[in-house]
LOSEPA-509819 format. One record per residue (C-alpha): residue in one letter; chain; x, y, z; residue number from 1. Coordinates in steps of 0.1 Angstrom, whole numbers, m for minus. Example, Ala and Ser with C-alpha at 12.3 -4.5 7.8 and 13.67 -1.06 7.14 Angstrom:
2
PT_resn_chain_X_Y_Z_resi
PT_A_A_123_m45_78_1
PT_S_A_137_m11_71_2
END
This chain:
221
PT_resn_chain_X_Y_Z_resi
PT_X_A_2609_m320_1433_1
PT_X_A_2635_m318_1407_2
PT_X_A_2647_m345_1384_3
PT_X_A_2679_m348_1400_4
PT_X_A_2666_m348_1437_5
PT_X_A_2643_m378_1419_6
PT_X_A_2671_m396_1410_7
PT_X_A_2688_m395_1440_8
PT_X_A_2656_m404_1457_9
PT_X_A_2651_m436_1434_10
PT_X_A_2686_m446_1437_11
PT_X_A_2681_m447_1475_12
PT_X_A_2646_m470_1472_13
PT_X_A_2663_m491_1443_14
PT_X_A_2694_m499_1474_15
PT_X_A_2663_m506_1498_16
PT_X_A_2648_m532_1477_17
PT_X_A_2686_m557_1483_18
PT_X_A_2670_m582_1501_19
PT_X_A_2680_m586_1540_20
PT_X_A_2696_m615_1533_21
PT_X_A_2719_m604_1507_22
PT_X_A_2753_m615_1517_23
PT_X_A_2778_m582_1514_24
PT_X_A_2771_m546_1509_25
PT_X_A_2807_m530_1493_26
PT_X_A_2814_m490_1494_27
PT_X_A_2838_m477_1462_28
PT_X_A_2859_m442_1466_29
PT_X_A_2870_m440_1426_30
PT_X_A_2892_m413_1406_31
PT_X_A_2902_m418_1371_32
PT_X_A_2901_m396_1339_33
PT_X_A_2876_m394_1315_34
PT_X_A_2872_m385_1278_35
PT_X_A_2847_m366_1265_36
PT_X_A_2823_m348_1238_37
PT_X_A_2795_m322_1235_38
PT_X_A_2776_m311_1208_39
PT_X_A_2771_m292_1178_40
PT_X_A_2750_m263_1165_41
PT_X_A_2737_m238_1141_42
PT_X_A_2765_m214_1137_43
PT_X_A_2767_m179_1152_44
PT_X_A_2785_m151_1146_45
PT_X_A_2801_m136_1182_46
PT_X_A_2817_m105_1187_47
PT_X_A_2851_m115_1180_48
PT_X_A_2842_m119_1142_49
PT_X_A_2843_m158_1147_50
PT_X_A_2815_m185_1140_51
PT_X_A_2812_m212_1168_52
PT_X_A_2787_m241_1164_53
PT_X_A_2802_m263_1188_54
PT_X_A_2805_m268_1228_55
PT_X_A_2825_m295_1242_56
PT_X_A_2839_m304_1279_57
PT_X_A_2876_m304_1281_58
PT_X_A_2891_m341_1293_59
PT_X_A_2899_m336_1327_60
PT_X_A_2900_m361_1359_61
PT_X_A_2865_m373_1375_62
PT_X_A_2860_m391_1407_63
PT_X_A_2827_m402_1422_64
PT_X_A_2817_m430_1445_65
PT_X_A_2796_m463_1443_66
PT_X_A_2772_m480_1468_67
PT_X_A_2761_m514_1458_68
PT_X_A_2739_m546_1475_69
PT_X_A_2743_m580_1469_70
PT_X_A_2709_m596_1459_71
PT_X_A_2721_m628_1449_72
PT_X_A_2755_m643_1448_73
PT_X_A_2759_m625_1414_74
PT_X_A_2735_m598_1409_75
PT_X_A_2741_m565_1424_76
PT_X_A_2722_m535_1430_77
PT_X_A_2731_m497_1438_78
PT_X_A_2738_m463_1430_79
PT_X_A_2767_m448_1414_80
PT_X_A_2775_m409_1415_81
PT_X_A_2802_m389_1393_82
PT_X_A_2816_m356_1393_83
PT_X_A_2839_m346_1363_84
PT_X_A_2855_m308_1374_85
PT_X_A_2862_m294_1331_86
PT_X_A_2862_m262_1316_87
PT_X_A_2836_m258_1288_88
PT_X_A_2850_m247_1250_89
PT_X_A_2831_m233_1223_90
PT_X_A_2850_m239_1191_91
PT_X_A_2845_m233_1150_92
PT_X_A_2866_m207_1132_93
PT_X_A_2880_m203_1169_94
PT_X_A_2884_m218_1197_95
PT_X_A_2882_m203_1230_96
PT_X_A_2878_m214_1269_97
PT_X_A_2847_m201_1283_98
PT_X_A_2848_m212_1321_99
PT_X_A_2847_m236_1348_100
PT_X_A_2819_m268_1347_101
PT_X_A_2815_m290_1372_102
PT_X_A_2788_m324_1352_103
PT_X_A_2775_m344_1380_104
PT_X_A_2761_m377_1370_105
PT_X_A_2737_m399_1394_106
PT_X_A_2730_m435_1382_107
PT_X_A_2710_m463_1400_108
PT_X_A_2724_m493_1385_109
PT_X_A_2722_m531_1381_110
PT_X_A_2756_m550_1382_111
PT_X_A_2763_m589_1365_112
PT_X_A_2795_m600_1390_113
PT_X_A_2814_m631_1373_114
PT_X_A_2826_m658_1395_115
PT_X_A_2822_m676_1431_116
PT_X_A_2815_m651_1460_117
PT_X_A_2846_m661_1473_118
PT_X_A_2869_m653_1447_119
PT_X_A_2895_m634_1450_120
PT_X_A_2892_m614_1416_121
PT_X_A_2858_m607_1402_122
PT_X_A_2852_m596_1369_123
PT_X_A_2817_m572_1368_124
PT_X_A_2794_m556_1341_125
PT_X_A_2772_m531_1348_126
PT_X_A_2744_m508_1333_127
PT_X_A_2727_m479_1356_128
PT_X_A_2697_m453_1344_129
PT_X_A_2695_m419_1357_130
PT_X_A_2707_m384_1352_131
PT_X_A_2737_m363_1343_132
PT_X_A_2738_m319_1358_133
PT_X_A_2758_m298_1334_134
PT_X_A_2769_m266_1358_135
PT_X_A_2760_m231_1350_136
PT_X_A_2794_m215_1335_137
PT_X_A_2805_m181_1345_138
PT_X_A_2824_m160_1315_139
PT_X_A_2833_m126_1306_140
PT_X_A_2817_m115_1271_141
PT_X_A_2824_m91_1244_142
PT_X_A_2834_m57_1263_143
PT_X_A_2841_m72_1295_144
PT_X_A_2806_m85_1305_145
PT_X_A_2800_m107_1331_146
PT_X_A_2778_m138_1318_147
PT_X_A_2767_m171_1329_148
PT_X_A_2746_m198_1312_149
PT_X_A_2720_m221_1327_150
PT_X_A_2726_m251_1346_151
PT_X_A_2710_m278_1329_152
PT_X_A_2696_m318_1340_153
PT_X_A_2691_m344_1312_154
PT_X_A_2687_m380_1308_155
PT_X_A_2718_m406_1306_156
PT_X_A_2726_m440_1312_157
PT_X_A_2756_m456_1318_158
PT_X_A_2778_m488_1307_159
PT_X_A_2804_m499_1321_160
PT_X_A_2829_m530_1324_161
PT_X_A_2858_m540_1346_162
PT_X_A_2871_m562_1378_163
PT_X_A_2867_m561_1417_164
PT_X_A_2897_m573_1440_165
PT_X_A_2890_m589_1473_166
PT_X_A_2919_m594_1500_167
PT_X_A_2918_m615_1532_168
PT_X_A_2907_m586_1550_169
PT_X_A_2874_m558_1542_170
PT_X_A_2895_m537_1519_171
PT_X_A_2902_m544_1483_172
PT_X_A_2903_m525_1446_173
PT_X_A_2881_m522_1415_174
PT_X_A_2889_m508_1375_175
PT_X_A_2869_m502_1354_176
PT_X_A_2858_m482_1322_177
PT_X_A_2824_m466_1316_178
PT_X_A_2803_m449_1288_179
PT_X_A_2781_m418_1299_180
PT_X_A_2758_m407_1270_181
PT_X_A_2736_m378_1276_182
PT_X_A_2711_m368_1258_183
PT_X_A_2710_m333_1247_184
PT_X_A_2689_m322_1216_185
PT_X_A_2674_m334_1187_186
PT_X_A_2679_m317_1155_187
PT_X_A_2651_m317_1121_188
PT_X_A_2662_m334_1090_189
PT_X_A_2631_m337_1076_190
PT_X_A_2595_m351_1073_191
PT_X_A_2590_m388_1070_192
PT_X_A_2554_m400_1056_193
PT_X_A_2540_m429_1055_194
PT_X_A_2502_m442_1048_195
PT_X_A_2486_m453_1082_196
PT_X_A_2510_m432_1104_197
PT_X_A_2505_m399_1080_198
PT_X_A_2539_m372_1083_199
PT_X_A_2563_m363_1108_200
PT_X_A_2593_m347_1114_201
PT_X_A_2623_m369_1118_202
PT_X_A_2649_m359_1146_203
PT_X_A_2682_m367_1147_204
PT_X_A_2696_m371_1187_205
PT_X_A_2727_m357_1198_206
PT_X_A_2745_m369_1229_207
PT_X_A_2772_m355_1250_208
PT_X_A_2793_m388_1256_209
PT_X_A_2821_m395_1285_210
PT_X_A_2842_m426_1283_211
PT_X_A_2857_m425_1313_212
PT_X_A_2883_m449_1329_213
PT_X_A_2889_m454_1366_214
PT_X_A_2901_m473_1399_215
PT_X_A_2899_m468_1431_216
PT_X_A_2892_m484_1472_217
PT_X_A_2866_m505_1479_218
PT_X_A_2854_m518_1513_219
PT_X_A_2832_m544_1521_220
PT_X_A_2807_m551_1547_221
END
């Protein structure tokens, strides 16, 4: 099974595990915009005569939708996926547009809700393990050949903060920000040694980060 159909799996099980008499189950369509990063690289020298040791995703909109259980009156339990729809860039002495990429995040989570059931506005933080997809990109190279990289599934978590709207009825609103970081790589800087441990190489993590901020409709059950 692949990591991503594990993740979807667990986020399924962790829902399952709300207890039967948890009080409300609430459904979120979201859409917002989000901000974000890749990584960087050892330089290479491409075709064009340019060096490029960096690949980011362009900001663009992301929407996604949220499933969450109330165990107790202010702990909640769910799953939370995202879809950001970019173009990937490749930048250094240039900068050029390589393609379409579609980054897929899927995120069983645990959520703090402040205040009474009952109120009317609920303020909510939130943290969620799971996965993010980065899409295969399809580009024309050098001479006008037809490429595409791999699609690729890493770790991530996510953090996020914001407030939930009830109205009389079963439909009300959420905002809210969130951090994605995503691990990627780790690059060598060196050894490290010490006397009981002996020597090893130290890594230094890069993430690809989004920071994304969004609303949308939420219905409760």
């Amino acid at each position: 099974m692949k990591f991503k159909q594990c993740v979807i799996v667990t986020g399924l099980v962790l829902a399952s595990f709300a207890p039967a008499y948890a009080q409300r189950a609430e459904v979120s369509g979201i859409i917002g915009w989000t901000l974000a990063d890749g990584v960087e690289g050892d330089a290479r020298l491409a075709g064009d005569g340019n060096l490029y040791d960096r690949v980011d995703p362009k900001d663009s909109v992301n929407w996604g939708f949220i499933v969450g259980f109330n165990a107790t009156d202010n702990l909640e339990v769910g799953f939370q996926f995202g879809q950001q729809l970019t173009t990937a860039e490749i930048s250094g002495t240039n900068t050029v547009e390589l393609g379409d990429l579609t980054i897929n995040s899927y995120h069983p989570y645990v959520a703090f809700n402040a205040a009474p059931p009952d109120a009317k506005v609920r303020p909510y933080l939130m943290i969620g393990l799971g996965a993010t997809n980065y899409g295969s990109v399809s580009f024309t190279g050098v001479g006008g050949q037809a490429r595409e990289t791999g699609s690729e599934t890493q770790f991530s978590t996510t953090w996020g903060a914001g407030v939930k709207g009830y109205g009389s009825g079963h439909v009300g609103y959420r905002a809210g920000a969130s951090w994605t970081p995503t691990y990627i790589k780790s690059d060598s800087v060196g050894w490290w040694c010490d006397p009981y441990w002996g020597c090893y190489v130290v890594g230094d993590p890069q993430y690809s980060n989004q920071f994304s901020l969004t609303g949308g409709v939420l219905f409760k059950f």
